[in-house]
N, CA, C and O of each residue as an XYZ file, in Angstrom:
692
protein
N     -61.119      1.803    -75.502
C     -62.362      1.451    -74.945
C     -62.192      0.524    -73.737
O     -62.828      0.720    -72.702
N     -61.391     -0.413    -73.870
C     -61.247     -1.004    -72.800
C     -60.409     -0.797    -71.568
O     -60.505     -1.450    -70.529
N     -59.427      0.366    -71.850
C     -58.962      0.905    -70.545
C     -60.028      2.187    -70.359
O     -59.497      2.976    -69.578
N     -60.938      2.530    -70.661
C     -62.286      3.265    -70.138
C     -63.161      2.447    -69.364
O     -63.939      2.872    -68.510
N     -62.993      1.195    -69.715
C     -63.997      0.107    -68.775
C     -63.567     -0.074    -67.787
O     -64.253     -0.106    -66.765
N     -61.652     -0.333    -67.829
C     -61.327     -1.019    -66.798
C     -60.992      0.138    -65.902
O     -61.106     -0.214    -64.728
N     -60.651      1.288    -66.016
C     -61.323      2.367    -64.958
C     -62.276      3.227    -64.564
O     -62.367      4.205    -63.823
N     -63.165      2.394    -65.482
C     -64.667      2.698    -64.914
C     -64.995      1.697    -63.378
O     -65.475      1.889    -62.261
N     -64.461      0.690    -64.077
C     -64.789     -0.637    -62.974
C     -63.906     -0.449    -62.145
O     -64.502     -1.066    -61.263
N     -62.924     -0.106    -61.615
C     -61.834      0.462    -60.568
C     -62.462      1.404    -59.676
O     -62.658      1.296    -58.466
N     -62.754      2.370    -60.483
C     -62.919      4.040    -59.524
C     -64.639      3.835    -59.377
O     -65.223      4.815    -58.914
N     -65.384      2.779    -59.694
C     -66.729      2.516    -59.381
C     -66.684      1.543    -58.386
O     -67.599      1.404    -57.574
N     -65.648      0.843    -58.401
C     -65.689     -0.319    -57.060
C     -65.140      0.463    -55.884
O     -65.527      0.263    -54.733
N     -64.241      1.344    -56.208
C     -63.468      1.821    -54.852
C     -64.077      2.845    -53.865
O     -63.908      3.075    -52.667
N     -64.998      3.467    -55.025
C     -66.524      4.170    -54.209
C     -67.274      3.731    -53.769
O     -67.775      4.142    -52.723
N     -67.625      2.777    -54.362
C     -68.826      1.664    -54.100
C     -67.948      1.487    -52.403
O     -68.611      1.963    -51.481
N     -66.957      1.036    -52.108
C     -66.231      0.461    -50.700
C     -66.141      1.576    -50.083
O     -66.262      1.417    -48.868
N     -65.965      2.750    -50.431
C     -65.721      4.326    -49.687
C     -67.112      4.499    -49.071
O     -67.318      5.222    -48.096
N     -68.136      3.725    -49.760
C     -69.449      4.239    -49.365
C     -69.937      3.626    -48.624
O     -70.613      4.048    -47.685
N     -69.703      2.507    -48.883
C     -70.274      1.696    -47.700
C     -69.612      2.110    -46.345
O     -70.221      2.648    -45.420
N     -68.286      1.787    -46.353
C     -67.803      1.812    -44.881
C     -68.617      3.632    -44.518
O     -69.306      3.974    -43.556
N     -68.283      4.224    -45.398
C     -69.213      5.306    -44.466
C     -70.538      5.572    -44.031
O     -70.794      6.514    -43.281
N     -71.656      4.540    -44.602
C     -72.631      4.236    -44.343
C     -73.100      3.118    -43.106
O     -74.169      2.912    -42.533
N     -71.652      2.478    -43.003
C     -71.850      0.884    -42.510
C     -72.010      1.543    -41.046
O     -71.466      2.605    -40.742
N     -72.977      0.642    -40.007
C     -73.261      0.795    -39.013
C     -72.075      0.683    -37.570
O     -71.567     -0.438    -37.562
N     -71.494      1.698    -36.257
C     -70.753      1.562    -35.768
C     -70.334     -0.046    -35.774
O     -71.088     -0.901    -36.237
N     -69.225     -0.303    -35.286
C     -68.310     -1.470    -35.061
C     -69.081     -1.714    -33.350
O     -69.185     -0.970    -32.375
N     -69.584     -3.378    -33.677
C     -70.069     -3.906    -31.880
C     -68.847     -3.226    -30.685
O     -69.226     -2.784    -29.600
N     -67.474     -3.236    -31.068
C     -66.572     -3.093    -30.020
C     -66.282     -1.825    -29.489
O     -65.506     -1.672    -28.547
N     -66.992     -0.727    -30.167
C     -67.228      0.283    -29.934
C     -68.148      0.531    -29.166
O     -67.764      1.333    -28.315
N     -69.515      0.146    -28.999
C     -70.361      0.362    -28.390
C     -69.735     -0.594    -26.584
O     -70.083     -0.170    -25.482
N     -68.891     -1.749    -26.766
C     -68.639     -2.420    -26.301
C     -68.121     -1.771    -25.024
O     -68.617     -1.760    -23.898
N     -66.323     -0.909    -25.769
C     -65.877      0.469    -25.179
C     -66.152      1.507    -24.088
O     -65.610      1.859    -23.040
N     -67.773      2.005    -25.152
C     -68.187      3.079    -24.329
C     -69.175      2.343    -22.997
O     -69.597      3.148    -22.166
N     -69.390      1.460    -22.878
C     -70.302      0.522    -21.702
C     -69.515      0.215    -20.922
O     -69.944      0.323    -19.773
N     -67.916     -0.344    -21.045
C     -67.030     -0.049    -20.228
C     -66.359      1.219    -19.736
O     -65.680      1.180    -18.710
N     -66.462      1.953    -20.185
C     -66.082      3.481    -19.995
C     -67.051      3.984    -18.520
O     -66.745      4.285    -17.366
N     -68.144      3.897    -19.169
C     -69.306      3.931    -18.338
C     -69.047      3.118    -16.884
O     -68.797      3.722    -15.841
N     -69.135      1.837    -16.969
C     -68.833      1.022    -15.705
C     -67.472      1.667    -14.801
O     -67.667      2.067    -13.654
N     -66.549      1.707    -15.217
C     -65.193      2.412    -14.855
C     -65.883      4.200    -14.050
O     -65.618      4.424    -12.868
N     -66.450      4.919    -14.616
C     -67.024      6.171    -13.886
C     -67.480      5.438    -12.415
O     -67.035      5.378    -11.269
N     -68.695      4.901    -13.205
C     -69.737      4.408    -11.942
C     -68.916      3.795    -10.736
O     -69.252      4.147     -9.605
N     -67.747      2.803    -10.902
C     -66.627      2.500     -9.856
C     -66.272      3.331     -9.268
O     -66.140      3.268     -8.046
N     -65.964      4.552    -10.105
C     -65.101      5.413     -9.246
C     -66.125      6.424     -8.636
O     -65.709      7.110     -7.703
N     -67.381      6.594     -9.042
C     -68.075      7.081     -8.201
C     -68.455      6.559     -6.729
O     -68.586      7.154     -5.659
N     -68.574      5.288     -7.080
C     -68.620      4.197     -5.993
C     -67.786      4.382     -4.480
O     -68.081      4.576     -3.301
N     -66.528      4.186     -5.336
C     -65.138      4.672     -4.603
C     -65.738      5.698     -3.770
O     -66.212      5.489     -2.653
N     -65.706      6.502     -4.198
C     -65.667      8.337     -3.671
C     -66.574      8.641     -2.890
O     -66.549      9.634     -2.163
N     -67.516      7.783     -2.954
C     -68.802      8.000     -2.054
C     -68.486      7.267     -0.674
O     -68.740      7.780      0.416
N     -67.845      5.883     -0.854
C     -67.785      4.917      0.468
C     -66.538      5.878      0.976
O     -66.930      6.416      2.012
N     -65.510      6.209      0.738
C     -64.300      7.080      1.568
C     -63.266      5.609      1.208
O     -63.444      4.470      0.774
N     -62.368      6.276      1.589
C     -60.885      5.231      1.983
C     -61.081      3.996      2.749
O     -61.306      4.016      3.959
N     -61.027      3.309      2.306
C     -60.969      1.920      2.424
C     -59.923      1.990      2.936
O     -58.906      2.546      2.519
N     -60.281      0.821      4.909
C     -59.063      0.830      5.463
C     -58.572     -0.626      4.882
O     -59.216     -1.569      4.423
N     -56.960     -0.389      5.120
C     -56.199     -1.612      4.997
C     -56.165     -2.625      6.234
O     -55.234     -3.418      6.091
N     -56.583     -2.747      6.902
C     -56.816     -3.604      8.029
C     -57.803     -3.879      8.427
O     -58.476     -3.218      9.219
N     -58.205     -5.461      7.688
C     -59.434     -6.235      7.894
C     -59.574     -6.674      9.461
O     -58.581     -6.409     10.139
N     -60.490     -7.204     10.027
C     -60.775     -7.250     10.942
C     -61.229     -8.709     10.660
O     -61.985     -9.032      9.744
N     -60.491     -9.812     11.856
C     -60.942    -10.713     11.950
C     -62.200    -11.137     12.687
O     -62.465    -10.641     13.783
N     -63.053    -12.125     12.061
C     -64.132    -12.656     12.221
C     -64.149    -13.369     13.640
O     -65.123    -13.271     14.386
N     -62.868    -14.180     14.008
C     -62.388    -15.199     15.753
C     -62.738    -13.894     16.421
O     -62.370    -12.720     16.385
N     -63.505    -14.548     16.966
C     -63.066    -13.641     18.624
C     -61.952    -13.936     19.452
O     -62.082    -15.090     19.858
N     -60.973    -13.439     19.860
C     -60.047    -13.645     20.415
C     -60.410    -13.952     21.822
O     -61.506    -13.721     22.333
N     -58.893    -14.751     22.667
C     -59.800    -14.991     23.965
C     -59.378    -13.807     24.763
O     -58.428    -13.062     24.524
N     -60.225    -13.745     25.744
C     -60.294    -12.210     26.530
C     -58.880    -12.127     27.431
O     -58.147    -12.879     28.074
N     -58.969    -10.906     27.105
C     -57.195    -10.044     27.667
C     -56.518     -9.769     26.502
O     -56.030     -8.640     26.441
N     -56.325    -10.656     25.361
C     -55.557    -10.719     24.858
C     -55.844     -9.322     23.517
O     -56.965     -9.043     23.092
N     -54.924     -8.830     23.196
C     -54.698     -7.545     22.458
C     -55.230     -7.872     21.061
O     -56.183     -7.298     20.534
N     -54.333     -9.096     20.390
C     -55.205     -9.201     19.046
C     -55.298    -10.799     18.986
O     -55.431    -11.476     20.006
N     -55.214    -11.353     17.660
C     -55.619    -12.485     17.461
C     -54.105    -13.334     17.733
O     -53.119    -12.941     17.110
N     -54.004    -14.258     18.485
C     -53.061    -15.236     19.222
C     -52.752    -16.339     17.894
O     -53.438    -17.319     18.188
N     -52.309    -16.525     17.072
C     -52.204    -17.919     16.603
C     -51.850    -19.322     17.056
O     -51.897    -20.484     16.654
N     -51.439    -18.546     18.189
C     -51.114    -20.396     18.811
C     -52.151    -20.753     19.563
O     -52.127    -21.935     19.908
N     -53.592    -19.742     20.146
C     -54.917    -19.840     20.702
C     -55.653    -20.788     19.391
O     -56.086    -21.939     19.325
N     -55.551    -19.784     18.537
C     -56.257    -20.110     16.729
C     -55.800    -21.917     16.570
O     -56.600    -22.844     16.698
N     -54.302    -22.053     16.261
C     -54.032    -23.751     16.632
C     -54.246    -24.823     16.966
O     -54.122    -25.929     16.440
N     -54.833    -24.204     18.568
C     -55.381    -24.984     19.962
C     -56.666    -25.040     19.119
O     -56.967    -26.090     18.551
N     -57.601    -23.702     19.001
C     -59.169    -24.109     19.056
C     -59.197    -24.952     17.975
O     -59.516    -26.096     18.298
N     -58.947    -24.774     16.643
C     -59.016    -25.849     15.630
C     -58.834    -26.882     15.681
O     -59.674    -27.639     15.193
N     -57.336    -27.550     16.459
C     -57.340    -28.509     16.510
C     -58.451    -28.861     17.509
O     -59.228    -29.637     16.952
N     -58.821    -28.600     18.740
C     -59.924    -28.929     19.360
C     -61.435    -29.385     18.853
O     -62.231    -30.248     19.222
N     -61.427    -28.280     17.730
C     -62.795    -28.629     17.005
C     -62.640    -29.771     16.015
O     -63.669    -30.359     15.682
N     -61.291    -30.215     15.423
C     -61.381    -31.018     14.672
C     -61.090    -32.796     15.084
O     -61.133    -33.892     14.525
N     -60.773    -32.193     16.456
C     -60.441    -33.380     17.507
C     -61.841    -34.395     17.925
O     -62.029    -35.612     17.918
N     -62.765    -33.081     18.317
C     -64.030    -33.254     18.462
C     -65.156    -33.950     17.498
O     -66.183    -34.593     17.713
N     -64.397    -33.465     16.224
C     -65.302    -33.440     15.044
C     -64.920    -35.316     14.834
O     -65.679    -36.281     14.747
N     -63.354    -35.202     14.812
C     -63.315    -36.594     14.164
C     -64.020    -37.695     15.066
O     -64.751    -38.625     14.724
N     -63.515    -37.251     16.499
C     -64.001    -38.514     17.609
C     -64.891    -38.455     16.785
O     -64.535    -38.599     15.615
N     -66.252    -38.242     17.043
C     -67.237    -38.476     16.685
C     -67.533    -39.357     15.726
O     -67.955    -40.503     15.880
N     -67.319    -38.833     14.806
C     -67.259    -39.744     13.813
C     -65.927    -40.847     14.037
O     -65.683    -41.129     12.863
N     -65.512    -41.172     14.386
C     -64.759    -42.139     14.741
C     -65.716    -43.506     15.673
O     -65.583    -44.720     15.517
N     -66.396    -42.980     16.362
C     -67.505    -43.604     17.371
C     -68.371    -44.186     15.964
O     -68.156    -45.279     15.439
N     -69.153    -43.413     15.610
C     -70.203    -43.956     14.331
C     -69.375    -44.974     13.616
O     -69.955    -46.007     13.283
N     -68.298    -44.861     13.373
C     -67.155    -45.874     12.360
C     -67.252    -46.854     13.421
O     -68.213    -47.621     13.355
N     -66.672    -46.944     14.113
C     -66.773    -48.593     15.220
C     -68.352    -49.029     15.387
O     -68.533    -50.240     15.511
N     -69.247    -48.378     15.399
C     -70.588    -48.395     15.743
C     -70.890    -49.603     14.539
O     -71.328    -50.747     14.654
N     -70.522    -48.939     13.532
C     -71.097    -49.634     11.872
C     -70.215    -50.822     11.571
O     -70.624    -51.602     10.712
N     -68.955    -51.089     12.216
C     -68.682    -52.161     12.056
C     -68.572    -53.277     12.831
O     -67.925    -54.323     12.773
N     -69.517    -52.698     13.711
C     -69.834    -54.020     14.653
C     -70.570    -55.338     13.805
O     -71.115    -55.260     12.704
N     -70.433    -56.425     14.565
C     -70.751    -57.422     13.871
C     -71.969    -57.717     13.473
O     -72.769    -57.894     14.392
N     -72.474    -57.854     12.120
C     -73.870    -57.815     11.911
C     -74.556    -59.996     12.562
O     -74.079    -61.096     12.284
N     -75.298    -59.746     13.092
C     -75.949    -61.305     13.972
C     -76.154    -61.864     12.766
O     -76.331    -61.072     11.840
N     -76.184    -63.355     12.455
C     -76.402    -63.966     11.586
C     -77.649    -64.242     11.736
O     -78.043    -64.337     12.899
N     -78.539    -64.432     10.729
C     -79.698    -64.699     10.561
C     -80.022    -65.948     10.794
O     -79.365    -66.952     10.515
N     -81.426    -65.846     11.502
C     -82.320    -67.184     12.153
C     -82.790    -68.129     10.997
O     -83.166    -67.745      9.889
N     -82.735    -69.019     11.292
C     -83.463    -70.114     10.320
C     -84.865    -69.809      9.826
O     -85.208    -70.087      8.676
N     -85.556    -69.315     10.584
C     -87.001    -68.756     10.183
C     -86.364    -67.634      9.212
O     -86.825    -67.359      8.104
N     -85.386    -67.112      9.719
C     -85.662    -65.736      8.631
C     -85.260    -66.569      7.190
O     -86.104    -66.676      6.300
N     -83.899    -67.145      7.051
C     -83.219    -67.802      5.761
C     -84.715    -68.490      4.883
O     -84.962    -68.746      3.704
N     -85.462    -68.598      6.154
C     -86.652    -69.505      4.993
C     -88.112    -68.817      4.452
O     -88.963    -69.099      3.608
N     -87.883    -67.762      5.437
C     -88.798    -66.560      5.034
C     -88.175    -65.615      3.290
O     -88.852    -65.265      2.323
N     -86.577    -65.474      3.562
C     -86.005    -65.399      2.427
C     -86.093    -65.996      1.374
O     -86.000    -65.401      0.300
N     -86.296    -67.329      1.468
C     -86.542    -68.576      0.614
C     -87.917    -68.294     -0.166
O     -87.997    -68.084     -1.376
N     -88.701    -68.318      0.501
C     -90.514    -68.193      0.441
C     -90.201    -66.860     -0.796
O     -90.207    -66.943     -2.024
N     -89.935    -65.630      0.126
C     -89.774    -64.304     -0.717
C     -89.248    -64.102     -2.572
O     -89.590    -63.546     -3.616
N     -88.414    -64.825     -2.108
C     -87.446    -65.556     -3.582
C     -88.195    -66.002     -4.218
O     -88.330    -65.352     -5.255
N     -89.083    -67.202     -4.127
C     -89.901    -68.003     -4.821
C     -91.236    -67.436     -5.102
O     -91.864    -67.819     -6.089
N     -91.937    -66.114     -3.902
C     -92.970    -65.649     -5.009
C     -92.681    -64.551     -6.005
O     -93.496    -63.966     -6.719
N     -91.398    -64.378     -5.928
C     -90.669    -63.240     -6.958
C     -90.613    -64.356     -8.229
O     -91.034    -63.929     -9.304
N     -90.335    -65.151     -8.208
C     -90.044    -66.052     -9.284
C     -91.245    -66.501    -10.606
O     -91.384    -66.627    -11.823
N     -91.986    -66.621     -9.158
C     -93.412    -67.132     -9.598
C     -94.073    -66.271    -10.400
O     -94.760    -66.430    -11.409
N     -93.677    -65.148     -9.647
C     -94.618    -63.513    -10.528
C     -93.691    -63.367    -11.490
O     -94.453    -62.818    -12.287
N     -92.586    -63.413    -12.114
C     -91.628    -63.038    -13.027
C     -92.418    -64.385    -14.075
O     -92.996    -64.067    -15.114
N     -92.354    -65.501    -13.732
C     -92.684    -66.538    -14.436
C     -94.085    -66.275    -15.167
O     -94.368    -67.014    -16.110
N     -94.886    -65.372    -14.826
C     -96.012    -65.509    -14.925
C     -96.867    -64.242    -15.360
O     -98.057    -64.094    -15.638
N     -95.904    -63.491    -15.312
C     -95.672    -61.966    -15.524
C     -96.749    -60.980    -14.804
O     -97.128    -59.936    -15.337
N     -97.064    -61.298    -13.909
C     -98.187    -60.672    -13.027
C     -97.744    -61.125    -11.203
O     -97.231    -62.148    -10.751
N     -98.291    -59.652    -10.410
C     -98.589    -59.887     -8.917
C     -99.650    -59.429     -9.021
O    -100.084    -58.512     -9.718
N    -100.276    -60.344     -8.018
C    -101.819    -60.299     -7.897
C    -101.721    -59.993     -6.194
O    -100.861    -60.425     -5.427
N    -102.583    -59.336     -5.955
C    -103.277    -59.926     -4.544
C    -102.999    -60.798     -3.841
O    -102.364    -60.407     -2.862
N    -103.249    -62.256     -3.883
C    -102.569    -63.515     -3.421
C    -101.263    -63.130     -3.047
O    -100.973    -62.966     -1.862
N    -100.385    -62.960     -4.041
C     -99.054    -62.544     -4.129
C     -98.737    -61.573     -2.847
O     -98.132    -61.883     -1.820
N     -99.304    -60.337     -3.189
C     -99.117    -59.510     -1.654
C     -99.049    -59.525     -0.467
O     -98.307    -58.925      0.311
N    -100.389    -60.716     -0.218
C    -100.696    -60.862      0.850
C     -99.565    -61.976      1.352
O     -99.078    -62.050      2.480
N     -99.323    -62.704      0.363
C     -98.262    -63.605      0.865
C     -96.992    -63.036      1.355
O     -96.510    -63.251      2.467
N     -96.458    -62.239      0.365
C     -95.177    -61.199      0.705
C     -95.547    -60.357      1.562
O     -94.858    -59.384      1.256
N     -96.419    -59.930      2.789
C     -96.311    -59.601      3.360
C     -96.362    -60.436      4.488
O     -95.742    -59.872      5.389
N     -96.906    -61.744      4.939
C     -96.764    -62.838      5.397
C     -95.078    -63.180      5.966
O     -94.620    -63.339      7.097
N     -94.495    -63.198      4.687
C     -93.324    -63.393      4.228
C     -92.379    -62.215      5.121
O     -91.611    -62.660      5.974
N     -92.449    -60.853      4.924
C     -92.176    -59.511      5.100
C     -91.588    -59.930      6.772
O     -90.483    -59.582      7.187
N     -92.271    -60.478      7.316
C     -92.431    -60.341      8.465
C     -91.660    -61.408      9.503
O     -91.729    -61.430     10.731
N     -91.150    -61.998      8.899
C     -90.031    -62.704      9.263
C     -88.707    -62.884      8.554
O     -87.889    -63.775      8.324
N     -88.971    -61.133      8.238
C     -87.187    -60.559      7.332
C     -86.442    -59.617      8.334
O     -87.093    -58.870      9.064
N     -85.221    -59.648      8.363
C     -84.429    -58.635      8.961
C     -84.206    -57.505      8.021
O     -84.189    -58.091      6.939
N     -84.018    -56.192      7.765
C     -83.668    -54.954      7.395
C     -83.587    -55.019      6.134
O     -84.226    -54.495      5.221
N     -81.815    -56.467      6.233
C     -81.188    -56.119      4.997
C     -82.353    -57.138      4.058
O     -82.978    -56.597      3.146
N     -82.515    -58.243      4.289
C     -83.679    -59.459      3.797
C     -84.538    -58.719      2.792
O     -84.503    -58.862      1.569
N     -85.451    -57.765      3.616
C     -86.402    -56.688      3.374
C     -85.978    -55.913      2.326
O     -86.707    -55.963      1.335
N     -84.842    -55.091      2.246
C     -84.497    -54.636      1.109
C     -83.931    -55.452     -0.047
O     -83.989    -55.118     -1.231
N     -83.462    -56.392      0.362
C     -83.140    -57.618     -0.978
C     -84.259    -57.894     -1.691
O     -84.093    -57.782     -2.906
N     -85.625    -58.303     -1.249
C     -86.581    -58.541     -1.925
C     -87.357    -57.330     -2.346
O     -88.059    -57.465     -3.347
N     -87.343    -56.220     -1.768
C     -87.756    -54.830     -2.161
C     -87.530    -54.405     -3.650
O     -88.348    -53.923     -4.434
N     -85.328    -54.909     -3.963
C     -84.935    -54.307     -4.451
C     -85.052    -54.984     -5.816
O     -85.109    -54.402     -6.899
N     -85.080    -56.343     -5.592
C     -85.547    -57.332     -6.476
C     -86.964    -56.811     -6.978
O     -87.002    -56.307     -8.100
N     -87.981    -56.885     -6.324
C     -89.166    -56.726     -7.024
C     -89.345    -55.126     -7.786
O     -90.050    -54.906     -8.771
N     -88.473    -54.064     -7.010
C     -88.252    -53.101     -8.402
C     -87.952    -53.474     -9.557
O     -88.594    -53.259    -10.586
N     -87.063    -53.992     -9.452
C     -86.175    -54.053    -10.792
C     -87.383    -55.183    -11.741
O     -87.300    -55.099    -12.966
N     -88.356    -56.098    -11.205
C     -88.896    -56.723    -12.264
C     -89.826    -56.030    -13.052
O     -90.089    -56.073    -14.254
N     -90.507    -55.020    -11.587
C     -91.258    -54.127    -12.060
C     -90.747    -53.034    -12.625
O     -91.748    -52.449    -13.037
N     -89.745    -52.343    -12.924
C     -89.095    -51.018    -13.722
C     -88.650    -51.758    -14.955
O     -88.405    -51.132    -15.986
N     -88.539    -53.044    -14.890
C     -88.436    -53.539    -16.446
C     -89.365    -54.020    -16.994
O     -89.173    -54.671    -18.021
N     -90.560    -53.859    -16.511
C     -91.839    -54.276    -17.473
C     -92.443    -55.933    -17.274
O     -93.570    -56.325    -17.576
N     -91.338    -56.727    -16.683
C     -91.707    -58.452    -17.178
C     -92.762    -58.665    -15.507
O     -92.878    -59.824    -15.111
N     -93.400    -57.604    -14.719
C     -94.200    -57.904    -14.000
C     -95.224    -57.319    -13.845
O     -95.188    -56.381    -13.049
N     -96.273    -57.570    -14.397
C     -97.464    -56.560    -14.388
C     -98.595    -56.481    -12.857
O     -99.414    -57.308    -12.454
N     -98.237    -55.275    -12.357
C     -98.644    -55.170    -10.902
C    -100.605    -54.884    -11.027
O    -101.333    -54.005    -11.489
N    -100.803    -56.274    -10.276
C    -102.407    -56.403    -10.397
C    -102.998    -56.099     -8.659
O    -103.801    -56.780     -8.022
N    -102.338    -54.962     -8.269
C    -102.741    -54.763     -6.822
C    -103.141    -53.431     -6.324
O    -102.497    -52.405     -6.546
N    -104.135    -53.489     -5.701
C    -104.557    -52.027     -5.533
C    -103.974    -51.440     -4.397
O    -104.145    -52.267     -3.501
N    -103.452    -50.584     -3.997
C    -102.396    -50.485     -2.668
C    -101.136    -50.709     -3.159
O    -100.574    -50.899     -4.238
N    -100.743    -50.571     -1.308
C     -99.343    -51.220     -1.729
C     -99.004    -52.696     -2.011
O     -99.544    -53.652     -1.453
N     -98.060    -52.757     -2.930
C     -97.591    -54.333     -3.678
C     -97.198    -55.287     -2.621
O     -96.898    -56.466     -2.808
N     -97.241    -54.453     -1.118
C     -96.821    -56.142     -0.143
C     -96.496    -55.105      1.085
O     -96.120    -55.537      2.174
C-alpha cells in the first residue's frame, strides 16, 4: 500500500510539472529575441535603402582657398589664434577685477554703522515696520555696492529665519 502511494505521489507530481511547463506562458526573453530580430531587419532595410556609405567623411573647416584639402598646420595656426583671442580677453576682465577696490568714505563706514543698528533693533524686537524702511533707505543711500549687499544679505537671512516679522507694505527699504 505504501509503495502504491509513493508512486502515486511521484508519477502525479511529475505530470502535475509536465503540465504546467506546457501550459506555462512563453519565456519574457523570447518575446525579447523576436523584437530584436525585428530591429536587426528594419537596420538592414535601412542600410539598403540609403546605398553604400562612403568612407570618407568630409570635414566641417573650411580650408583656406587654393589649398587641395585640409592643411593641419593652417588648422594649428587658426586654433591657436582663436584661443589666443579667447584668452586675451579674458585675461583683460582678470586685471580689470583686480584692480584696487577705493576704500570707503567716512560717511559711508557710518551709513554702515546706522544700517547695522536698525538690523539689530528689528532682530531685537522681532518686527520692521515702516519707520524702519524708511530709515534703511535713508541709510541705503550712502552705501557703496558691496555695503548694500552686506545689509541686503543680512536682512534676508533674519527674515528667511523667521526672528523678523516684516510689517511693510512694498518694498522692505
Amino acid at each position: 500500500m505504501k509503495l502504491l502511494l509513493l508512486v502515486t505521489l511521484g508519477l502525479g507530481g511529475a505530470l502535475g510539472f509536465l503540465a504546467g511547463r506546457g501550459t506555462a506562458p512563453e519565456a519574457p526573453h523570447d518575446e525579447l529575441l523576436r523584437l530584436l530580430a525585428r530591429q536587426g531587419e528594419q537596420l538592414e532595410a535601412l542600410e539598403a535603402r540609403l546605398g553604400p556609405v562612403s568612407q570618407q567623411e568630409r570635414c566641417a573647416v573650411a580650408a583656406p582657398a587654393g589649398a587641395p584639402g585640409l592643411d593641419a598646420a593652417w588648422l594649428r595656426a587658426e586654433l591657436s589664434r582663436i584661443l589666443h583671442e579667447d584668452l586675451g580677453s579674458r585675461g583683460a576682465e582678470a586685471k580689470q577685477a583686480q584692480a584696487p577696490v577705493p576704500e570707503p568714505s567716512t560717511e559711508s563706514l557710518m551709513a554702515l554703522q546706522e544700517g547695522h543698528r536698525l538690523l539689530d533693533e528689528a532682530s531685537r524686537y522681532h518686527r520692521w515696520r515702516e519707520e524702519d524702511a524708511q530709515a534703511m533707505r535713508r541709510v541705503m543711500r550712502g552705501l557703496n555696492g558691496a555695503q548694500r549687499e552686506e545689509l541686503m544679505r543680512r536682512f534676508a537671512v533674519f527674515v528667511n529665519a523667521g526672528g523678523v516679522d516684516v510689517q511693510v507694505r512694498g518694498p522692505p527699504f
